[in-house]
C-alpha positions as CSV (number, residue, x, y, z in Angstrom):
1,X,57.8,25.9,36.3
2,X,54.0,25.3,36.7
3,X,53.5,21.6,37.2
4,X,49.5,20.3,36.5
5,X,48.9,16.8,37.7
6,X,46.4,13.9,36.5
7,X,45.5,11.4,39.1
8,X,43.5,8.2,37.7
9,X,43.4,5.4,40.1
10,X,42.3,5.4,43.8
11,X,44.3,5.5,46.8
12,X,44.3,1.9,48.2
13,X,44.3,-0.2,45.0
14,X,47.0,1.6,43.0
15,X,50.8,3.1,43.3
16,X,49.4,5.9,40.8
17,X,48.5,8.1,43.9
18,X,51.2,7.6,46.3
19,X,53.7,8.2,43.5
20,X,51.2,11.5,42.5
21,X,51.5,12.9,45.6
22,X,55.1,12.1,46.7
23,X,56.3,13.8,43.2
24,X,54.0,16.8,43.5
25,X,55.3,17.3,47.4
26,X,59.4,17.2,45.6
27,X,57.9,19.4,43.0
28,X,57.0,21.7,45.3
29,X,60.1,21.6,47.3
30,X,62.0,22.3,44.6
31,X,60.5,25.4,44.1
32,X,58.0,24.6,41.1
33,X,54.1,25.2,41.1
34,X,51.5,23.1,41.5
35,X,48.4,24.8,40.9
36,X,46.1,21.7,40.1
37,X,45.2,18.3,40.7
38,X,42.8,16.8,38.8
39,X,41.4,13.7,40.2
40,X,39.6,11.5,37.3
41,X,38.3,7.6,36.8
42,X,38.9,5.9,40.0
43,X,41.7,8.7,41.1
44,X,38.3,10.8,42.3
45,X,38.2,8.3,45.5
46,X,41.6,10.2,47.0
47,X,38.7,13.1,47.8
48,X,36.5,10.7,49.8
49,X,36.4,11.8,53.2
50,X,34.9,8.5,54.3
51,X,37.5,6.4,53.6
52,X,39.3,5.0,56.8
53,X,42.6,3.4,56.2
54,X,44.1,1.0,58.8
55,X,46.1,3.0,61.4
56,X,49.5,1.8,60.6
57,X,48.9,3.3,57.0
58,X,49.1,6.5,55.2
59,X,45.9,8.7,55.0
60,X,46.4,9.9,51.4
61,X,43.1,11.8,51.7
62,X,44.1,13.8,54.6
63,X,47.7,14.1,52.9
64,X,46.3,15.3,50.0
65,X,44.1,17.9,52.0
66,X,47.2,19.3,53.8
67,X,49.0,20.1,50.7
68,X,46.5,21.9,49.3
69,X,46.4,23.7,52.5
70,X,49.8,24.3,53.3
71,X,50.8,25.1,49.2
72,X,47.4,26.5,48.0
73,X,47.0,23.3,45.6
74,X,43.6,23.0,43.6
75,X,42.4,19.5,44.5
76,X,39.5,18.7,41.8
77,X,37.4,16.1,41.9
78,X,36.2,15.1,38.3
79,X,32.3,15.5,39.0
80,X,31.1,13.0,36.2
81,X,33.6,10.3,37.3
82,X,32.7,11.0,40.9
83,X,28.8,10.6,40.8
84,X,29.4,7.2,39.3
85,X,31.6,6.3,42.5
86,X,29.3,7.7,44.9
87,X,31.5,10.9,45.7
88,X,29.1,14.3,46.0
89,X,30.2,17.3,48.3
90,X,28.5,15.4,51.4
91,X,31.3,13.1,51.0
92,X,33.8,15.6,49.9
93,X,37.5,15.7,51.8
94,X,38.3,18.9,53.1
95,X,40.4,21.1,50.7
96,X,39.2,19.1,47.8
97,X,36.4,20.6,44.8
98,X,34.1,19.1,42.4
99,X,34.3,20.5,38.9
100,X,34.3,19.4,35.3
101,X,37.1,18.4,32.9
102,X,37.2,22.0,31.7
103,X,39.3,22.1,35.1
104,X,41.8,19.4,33.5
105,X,41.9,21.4,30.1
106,X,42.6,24.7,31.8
107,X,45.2,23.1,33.9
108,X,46.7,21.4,30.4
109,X,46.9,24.5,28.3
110,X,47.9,26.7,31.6
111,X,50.7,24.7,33.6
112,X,54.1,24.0,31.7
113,X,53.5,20.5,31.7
114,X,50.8,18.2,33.0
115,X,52.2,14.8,34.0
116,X,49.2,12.2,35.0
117,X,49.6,9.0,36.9
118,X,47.6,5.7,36.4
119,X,46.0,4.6,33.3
């Protein structure tokens, strides 16, 4: 099954993306597809490579980075949503993209299900 996912809040103010990334990591393990993430509203900040968490913490961004690495996940930052928070390709993580919602709509009507996480 091809699995699209929708992430809307951030990573250090919100569940939404730990729970994102933690499904689409069993997802994958169980043998399913993930071909796209598509990072909207304040969800666009798990692409910014400036963020430092404390070092007893996870480092969603970097997470995030590796799985698209390791499982050839599209990580897509929403460009509209990520010019109002300050997030341009200087600030891009690695393995992550900037792109439209057209990107969310193709990963809608192309995965068998698109299951999003925050508000």
């Amino acid at each position: 099954m091809n699995i699209g996912i929708l992430v809307n809040e951030g990573p250090f103010t919100h569940q939404a993306s730990d729970s994102a990334y933690m499904f689409a990591k069993a997802a994958i393990a169980k043998g399913h597809a993930v071909p796209r993430v598509f990072f909207y509203y304040d969800g666009v900040n798990n692409g910014n490579k400036l963020s430092e968490p404390q070092s007893d913490d996870r480092d969603l961004v970097k997470l995030w980075g590796r799985l698209a690495d390791e499982h050839g996940v599209d990580l897509v930052v929403c460009v509209a949503a990520g010019l109002r928070r300050g997030i341009k390709d200087d600030v891009l993580a690695e393995g992550f993209r900037i792109s439209g919602l057209g990107q969310l709509i193709e990963a809608g009507m192309g995965c068998d299900r698109l299951v999003t996480f925050g508000d």
